[in-house]
Structures are given as structure tokens and as C-alpha cells.
mmCIF file as Biopython writes it, N, C-alpha, C and O atoms, coordinates in Angstrom:
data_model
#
loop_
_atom_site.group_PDB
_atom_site.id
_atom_site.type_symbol
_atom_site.label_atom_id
_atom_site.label_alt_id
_atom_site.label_comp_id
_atom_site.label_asym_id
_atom_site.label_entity_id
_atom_site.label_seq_id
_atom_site.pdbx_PDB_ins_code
_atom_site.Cartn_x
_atom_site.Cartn_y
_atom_site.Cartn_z
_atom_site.occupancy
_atom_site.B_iso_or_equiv
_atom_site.auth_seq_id
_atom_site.auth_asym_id
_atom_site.pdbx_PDB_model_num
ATOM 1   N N  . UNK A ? 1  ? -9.499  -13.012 11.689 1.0 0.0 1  A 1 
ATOM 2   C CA . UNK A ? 1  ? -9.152  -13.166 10.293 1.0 0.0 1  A 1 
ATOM 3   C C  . UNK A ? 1  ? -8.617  -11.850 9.712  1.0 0.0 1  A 1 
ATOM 4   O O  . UNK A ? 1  ? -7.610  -11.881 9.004  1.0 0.0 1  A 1 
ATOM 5   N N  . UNK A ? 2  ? -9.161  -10.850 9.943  1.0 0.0 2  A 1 
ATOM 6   C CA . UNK A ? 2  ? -8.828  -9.393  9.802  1.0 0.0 2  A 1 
ATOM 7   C C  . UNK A ? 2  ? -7.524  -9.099  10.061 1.0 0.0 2  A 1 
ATOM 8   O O  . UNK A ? 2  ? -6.746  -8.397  9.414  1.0 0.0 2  A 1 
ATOM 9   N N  . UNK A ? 3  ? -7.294  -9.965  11.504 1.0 0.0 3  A 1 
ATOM 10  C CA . UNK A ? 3  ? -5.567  -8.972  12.067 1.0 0.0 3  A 1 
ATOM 11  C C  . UNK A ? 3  ? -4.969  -9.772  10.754 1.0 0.0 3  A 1 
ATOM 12  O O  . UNK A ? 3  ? -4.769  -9.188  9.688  1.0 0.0 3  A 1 
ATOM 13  N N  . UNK A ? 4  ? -4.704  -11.200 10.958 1.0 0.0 4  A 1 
ATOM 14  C CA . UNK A ? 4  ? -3.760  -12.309 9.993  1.0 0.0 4  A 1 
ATOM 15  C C  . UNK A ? 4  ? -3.761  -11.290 8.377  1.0 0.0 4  A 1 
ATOM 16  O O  . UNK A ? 4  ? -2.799  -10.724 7.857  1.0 0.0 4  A 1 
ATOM 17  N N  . UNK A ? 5  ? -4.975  -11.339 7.978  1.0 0.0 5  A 1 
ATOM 18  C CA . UNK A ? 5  ? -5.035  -10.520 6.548  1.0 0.0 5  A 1 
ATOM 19  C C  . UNK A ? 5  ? -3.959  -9.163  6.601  1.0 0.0 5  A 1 
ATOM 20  O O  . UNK A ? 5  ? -3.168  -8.735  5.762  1.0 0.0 5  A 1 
ATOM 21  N N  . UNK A ? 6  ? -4.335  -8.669  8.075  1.0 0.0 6  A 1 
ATOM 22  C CA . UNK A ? 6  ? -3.216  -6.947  8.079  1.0 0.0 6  A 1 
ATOM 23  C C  . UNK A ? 6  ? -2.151  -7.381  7.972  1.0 0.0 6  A 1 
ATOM 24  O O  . UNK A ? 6  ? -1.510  -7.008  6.989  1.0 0.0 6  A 1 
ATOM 25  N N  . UNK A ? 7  ? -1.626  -8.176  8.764  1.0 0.0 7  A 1 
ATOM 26  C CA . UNK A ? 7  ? -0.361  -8.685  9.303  1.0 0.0 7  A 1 
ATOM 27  C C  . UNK A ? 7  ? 0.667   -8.999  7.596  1.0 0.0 7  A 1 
ATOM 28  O O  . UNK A ? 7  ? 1.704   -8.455  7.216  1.0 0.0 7  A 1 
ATOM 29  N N  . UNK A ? 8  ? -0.105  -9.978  6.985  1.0 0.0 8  A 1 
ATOM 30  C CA . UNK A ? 8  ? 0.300   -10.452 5.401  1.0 0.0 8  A 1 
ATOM 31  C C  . UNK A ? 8  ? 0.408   -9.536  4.694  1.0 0.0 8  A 1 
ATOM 32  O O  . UNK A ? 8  ? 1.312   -9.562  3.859  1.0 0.0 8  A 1 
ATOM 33  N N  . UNK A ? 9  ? -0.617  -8.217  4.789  1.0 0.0 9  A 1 
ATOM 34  C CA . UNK A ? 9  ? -0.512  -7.576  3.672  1.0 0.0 9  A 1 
ATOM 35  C C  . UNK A ? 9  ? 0.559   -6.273  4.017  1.0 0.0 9  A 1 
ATOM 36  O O  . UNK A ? 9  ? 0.882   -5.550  3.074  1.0 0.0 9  A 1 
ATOM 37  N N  . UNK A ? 10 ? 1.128   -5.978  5.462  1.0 0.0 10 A 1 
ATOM 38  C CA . UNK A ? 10 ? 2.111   -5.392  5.850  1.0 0.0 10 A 1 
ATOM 39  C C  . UNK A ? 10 ? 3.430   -6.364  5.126  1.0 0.0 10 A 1 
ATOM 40  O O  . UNK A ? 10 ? 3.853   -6.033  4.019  1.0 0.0 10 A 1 
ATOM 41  N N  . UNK A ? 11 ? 3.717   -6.950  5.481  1.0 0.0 11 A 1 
ATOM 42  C CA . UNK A ? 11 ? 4.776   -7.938  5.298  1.0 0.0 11 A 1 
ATOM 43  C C  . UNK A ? 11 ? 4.890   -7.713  3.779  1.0 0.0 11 A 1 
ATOM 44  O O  . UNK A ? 11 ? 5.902   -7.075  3.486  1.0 0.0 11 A 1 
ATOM 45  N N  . UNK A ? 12 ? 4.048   -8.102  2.644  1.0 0.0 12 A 1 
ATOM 46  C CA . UNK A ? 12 ? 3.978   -8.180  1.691  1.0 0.0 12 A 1 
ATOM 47  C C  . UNK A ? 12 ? 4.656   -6.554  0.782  1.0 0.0 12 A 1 
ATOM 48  O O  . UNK A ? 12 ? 5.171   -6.608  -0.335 1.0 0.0 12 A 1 
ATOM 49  N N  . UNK A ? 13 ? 4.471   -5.167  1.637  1.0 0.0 13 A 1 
ATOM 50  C CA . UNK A ? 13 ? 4.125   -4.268  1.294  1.0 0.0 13 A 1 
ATOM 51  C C  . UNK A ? 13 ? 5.404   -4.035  2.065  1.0 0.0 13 A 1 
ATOM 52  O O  . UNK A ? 13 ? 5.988   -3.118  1.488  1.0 0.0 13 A 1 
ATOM 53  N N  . UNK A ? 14 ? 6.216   -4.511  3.268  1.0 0.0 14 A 1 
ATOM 54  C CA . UNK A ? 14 ? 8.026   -4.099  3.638  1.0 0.0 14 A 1 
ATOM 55  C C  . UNK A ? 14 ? 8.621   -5.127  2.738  1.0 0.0 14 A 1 
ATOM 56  O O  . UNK A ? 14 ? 9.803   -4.864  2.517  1.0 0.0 14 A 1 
ATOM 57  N N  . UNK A ? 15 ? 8.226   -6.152  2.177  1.0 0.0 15 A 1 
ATOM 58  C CA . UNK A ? 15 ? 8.974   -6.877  0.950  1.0 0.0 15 A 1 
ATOM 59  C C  . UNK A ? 15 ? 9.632   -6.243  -0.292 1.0 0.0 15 A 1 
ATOM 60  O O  . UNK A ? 15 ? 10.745  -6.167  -0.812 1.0 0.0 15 A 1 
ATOM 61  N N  . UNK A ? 16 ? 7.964   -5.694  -0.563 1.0 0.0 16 A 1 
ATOM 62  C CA . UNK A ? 16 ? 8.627   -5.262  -1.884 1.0 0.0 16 A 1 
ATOM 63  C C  . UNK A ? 16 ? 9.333   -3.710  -1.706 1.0 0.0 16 A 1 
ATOM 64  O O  . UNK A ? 16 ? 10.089  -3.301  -2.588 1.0 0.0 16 A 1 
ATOM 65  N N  . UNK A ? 17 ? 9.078   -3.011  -0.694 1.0 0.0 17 A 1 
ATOM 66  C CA . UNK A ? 17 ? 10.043  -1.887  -0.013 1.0 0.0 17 A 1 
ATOM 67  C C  . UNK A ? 17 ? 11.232  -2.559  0.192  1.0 0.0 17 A 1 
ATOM 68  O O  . UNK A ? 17 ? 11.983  -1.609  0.409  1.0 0.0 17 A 1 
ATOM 69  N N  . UNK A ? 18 ? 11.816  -3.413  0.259  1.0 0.0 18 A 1 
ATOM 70  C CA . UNK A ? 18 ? 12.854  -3.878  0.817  1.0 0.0 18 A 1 
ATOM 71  C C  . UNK A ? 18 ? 13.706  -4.278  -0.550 1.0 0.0 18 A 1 
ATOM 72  O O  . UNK A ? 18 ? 14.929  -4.233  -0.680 1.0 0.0 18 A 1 
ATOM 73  N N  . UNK A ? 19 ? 12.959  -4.582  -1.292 1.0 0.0 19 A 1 
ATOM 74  C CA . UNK A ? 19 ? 13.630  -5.150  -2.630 1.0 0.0 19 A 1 
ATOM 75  C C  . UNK A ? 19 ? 14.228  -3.659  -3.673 1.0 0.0 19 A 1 
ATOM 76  O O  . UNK A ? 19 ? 15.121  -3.466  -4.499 1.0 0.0 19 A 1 
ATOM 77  N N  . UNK A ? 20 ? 13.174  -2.884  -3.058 1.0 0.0 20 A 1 
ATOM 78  C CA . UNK A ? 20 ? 13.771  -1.500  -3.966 1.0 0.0 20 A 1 
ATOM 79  C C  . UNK A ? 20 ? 14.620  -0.826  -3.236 1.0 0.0 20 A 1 
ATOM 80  O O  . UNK A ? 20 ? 15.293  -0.008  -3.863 1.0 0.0 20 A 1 
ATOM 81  N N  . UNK A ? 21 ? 14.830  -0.917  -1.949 1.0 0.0 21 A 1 
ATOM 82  C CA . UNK A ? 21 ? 16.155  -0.760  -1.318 1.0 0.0 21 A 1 
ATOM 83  C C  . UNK A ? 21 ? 17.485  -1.411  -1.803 1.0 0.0 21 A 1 
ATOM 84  O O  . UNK A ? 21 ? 18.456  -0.913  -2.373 1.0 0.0 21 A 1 
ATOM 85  N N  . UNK A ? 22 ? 17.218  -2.689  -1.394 1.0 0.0 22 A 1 
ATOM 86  C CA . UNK A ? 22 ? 17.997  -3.321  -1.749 1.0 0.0 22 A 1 
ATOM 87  C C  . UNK A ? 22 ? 18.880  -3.597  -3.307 1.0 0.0 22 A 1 
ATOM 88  O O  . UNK A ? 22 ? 20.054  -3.939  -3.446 1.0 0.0 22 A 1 
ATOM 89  N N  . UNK A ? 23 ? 17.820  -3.302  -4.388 1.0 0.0 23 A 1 
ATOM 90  C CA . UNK A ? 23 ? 18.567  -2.783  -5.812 1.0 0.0 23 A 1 
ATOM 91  C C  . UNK A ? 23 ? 19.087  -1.426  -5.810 1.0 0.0 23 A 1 
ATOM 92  O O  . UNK A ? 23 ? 20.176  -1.233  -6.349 1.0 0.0 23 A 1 
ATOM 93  N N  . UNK A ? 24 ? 18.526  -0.565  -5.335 1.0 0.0 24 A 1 
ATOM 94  C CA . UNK A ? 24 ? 18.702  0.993   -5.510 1.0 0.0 24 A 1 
ATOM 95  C C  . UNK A ? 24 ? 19.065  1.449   -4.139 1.0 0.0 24 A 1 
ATOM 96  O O  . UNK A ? 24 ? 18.170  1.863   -3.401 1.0 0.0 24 A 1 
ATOM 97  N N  . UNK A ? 25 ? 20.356  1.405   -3.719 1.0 0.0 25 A 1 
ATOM 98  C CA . UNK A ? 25 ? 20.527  1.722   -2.288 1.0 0.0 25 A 1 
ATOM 99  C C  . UNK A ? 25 ? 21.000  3.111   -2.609 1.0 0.0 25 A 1 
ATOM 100 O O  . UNK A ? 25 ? 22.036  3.326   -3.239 1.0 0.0 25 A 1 
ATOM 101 N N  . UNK A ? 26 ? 20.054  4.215   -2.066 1.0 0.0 26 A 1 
ATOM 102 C CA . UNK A ? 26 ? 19.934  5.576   -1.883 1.0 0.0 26 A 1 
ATOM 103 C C  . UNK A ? 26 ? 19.957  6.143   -0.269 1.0 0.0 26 A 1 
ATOM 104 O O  . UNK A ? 26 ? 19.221  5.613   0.564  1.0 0.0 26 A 1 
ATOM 105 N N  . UNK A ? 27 ? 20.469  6.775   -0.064 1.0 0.0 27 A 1 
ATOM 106 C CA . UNK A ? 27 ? 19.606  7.968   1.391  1.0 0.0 27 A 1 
ATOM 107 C C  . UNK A ? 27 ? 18.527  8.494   1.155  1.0 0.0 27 A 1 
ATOM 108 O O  . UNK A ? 27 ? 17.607  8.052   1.843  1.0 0.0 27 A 1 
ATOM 109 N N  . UNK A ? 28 ? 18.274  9.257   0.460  1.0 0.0 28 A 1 
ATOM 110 C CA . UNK A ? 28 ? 16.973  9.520   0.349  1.0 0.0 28 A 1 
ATOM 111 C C  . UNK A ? 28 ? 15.670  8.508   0.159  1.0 0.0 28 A 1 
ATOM 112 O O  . UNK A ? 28 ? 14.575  8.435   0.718  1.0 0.0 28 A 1 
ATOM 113 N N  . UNK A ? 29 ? 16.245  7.855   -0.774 1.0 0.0 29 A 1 
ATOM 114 C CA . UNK A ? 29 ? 15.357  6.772   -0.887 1.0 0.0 29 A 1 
ATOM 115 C C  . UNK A ? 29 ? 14.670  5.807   0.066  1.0 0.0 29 A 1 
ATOM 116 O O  . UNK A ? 29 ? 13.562  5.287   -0.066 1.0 0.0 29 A 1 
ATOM 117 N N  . UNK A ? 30 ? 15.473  5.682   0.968  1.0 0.0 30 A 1 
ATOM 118 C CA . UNK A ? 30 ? 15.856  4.597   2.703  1.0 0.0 30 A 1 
ATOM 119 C C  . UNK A ? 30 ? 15.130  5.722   3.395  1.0 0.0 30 A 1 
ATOM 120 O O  . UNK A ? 30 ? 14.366  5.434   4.316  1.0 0.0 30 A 1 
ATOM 121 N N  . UNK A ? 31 ? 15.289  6.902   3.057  1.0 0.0 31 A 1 
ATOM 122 C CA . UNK A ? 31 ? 14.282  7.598   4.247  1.0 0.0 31 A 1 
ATOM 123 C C  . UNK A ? 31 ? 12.878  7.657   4.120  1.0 0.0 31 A 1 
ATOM 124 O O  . UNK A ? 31 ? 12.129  7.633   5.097  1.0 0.0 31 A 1 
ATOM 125 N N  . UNK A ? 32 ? 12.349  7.761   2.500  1.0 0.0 32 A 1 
ATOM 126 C CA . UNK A ? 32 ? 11.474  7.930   2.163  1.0 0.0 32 A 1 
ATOM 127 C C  . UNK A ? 32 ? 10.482  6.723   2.185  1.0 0.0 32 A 1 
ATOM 128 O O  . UNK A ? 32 ? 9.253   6.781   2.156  1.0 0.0 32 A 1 
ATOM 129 N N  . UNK A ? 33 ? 11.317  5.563   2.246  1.0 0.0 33 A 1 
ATOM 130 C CA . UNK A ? 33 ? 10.654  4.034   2.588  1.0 0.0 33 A 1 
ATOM 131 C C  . UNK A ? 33 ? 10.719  3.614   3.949  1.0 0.0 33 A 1 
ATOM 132 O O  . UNK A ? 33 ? 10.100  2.617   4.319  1.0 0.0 33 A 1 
ATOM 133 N N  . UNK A ? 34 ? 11.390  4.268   4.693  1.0 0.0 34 A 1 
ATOM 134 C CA . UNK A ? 34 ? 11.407  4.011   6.016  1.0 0.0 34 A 1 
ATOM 135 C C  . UNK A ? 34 ? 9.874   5.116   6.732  1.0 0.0 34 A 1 
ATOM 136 O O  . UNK A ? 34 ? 9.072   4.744   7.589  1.0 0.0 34 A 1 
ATOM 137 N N  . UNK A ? 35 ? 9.897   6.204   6.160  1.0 0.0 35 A 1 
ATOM 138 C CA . UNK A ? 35 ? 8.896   7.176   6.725  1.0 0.0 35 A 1 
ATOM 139 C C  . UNK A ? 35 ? 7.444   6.195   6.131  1.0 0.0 35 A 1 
ATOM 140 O O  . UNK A ? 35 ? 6.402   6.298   6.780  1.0 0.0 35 A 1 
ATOM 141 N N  . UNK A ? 36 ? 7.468   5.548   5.258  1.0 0.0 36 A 1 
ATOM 142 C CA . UNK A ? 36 ? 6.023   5.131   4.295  1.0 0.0 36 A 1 
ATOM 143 C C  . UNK A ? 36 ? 5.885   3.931   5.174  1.0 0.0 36 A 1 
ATOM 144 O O  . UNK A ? 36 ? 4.744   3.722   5.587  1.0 0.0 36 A 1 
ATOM 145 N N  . UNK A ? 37 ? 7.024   2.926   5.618  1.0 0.0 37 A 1 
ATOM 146 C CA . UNK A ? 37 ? 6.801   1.900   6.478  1.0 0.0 37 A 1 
ATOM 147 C C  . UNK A ? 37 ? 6.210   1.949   7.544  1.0 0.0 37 A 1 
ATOM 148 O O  . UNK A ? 37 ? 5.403   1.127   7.977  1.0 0.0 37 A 1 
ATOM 149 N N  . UNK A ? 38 ? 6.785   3.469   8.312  1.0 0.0 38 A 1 
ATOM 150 C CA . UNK A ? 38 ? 6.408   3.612   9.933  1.0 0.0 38 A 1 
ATOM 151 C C  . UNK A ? 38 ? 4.848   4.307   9.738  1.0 0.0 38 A 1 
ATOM 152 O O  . UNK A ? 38 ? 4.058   4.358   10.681 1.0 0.0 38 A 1 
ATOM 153 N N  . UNK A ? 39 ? 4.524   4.839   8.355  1.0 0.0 39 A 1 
ATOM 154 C CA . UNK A ? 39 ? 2.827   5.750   8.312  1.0 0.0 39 A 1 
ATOM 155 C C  . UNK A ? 39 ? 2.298   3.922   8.117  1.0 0.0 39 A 1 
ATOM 156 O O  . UNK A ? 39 ? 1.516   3.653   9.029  1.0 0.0 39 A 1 
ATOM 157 N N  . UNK A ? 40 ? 2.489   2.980   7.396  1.0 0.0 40 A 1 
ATOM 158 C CA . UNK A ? 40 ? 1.575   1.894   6.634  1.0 0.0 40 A 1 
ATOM 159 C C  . UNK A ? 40 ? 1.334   1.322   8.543  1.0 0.0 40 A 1 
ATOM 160 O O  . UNK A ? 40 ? 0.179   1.058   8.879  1.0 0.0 40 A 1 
ATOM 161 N N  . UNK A ? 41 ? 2.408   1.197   9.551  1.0 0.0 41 A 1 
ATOM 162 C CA . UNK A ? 41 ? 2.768   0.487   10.826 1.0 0.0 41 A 1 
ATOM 163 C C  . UNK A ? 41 ? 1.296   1.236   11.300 1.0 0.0 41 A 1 
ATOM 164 O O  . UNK A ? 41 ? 0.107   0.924   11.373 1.0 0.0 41 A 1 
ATOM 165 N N  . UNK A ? 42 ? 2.161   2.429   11.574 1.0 0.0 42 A 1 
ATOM 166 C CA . UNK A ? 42 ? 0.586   2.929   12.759 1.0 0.0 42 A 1 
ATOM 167 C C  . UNK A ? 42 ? -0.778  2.729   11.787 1.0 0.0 42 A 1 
ATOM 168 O O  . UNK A ? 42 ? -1.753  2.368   12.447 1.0 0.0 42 A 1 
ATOM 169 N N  . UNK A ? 43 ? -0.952  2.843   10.804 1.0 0.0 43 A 1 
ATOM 170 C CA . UNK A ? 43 ? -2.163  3.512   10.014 1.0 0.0 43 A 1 
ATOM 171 C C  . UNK A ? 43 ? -2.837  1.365   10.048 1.0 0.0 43 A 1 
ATOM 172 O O  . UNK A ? 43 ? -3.920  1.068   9.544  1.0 0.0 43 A 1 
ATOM 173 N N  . UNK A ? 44 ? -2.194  0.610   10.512 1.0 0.0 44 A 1 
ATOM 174 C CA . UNK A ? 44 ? -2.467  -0.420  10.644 1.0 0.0 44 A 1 
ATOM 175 C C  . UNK A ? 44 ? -2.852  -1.666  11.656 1.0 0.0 44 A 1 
ATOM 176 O O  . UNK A ? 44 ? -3.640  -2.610  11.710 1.0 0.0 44 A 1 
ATOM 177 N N  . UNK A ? 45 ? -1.495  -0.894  12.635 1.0 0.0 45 A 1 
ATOM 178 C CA . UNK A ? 45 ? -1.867  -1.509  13.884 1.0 0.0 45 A 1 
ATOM 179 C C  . UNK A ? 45 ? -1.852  -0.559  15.224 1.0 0.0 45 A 1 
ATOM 180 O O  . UNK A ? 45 ? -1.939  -0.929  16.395 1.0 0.0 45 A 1 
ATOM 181 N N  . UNK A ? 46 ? -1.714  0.817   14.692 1.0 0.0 46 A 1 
ATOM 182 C CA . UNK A ? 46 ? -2.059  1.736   16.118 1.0 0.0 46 A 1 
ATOM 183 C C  . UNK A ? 46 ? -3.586  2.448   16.156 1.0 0.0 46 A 1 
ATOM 184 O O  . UNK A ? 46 ? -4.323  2.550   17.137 1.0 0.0 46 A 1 
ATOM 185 N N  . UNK A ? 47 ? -3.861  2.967   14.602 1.0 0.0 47 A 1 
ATOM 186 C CA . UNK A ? 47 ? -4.781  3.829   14.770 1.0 0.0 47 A 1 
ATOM 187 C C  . UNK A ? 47 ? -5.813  2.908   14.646 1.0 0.0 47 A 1 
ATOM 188 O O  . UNK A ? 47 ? -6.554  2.798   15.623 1.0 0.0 47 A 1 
ATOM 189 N N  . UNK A ? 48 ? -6.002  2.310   13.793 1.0 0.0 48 A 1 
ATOM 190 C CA . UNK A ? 48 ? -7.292  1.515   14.026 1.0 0.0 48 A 1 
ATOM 191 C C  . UNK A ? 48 ? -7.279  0.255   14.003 1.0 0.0 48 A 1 
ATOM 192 O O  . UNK A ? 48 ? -6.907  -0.430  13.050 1.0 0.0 48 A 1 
ATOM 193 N N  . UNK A ? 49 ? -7.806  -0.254  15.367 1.0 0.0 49 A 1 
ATOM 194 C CA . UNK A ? 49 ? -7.650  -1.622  15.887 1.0 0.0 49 A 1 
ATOM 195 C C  . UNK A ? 49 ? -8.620  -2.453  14.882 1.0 0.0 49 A 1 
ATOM 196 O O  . UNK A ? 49 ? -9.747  -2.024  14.638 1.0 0.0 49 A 1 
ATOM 197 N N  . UNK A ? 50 ? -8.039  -3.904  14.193 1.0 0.0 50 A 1 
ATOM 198 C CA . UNK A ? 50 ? -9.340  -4.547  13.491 1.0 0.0 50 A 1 
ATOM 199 C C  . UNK A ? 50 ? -10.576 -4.850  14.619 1.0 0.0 50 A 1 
ATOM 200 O O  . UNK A ? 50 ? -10.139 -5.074  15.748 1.0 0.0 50 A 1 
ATOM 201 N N  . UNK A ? 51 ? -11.938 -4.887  14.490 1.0 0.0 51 A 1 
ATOM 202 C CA . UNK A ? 51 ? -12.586 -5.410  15.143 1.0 0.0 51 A 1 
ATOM 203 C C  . UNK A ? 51 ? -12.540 -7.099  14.804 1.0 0.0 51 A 1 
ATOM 204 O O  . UNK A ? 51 ? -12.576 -7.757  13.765 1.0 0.0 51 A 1 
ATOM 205 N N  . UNK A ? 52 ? -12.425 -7.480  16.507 1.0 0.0 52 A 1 
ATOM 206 C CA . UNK A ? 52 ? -12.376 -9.487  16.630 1.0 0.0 52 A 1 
ATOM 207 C C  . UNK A ? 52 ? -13.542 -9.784  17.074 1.0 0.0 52 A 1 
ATOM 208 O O  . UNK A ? 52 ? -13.848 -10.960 17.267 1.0 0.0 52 A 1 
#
């Protein structure tokens, strides 16, 4: 139940990153949401595994 909950609340959290890209298309901006995507990735599904 834990992973499904991570999984949604990732998704939910490159959505609305994606929507402020997508109005405000910057470089800096695209880097700075791309670096926050790849910390939310590991900090979710590398560093700590949910316990099943």
C-alpha cells in the first residue's frame, strides 16, 4: 500500500512540475525542476525502500 501511495504522490508532484513548465518555459527553470524531480526520484524509490 505504501509503494502505490509513493508511486501517486510522485506522479502527482511531476504533474504539477510539468504544468509550470509547460506555462513558463524557462532554462533555468527546466533545470531547476528537473534537479527537484531526480532529488523527489531517489529520495523515494532509491534511498529508502517502503517496507512490504
Amino acid at each position: 500500500m505504501e509503494r502505490i501511495l509513493t508511486i501517486i504522490a510522485f506522479i502527482i508532484l511531476c504533474g504539477f512540475l510539468g504544468v509550470l513548465i509547460f506555462k513558463l518555459p524557462r532554462l533555468d527553470l527546466g533545470i531547476v525542476v528537473g534537479v527537484t524531480v531526480l532529488m523527489a526520484f531517489y529520495d523515494l524509490f532509491i534511498h529508502k525502500k517502503p517496507s512490504s
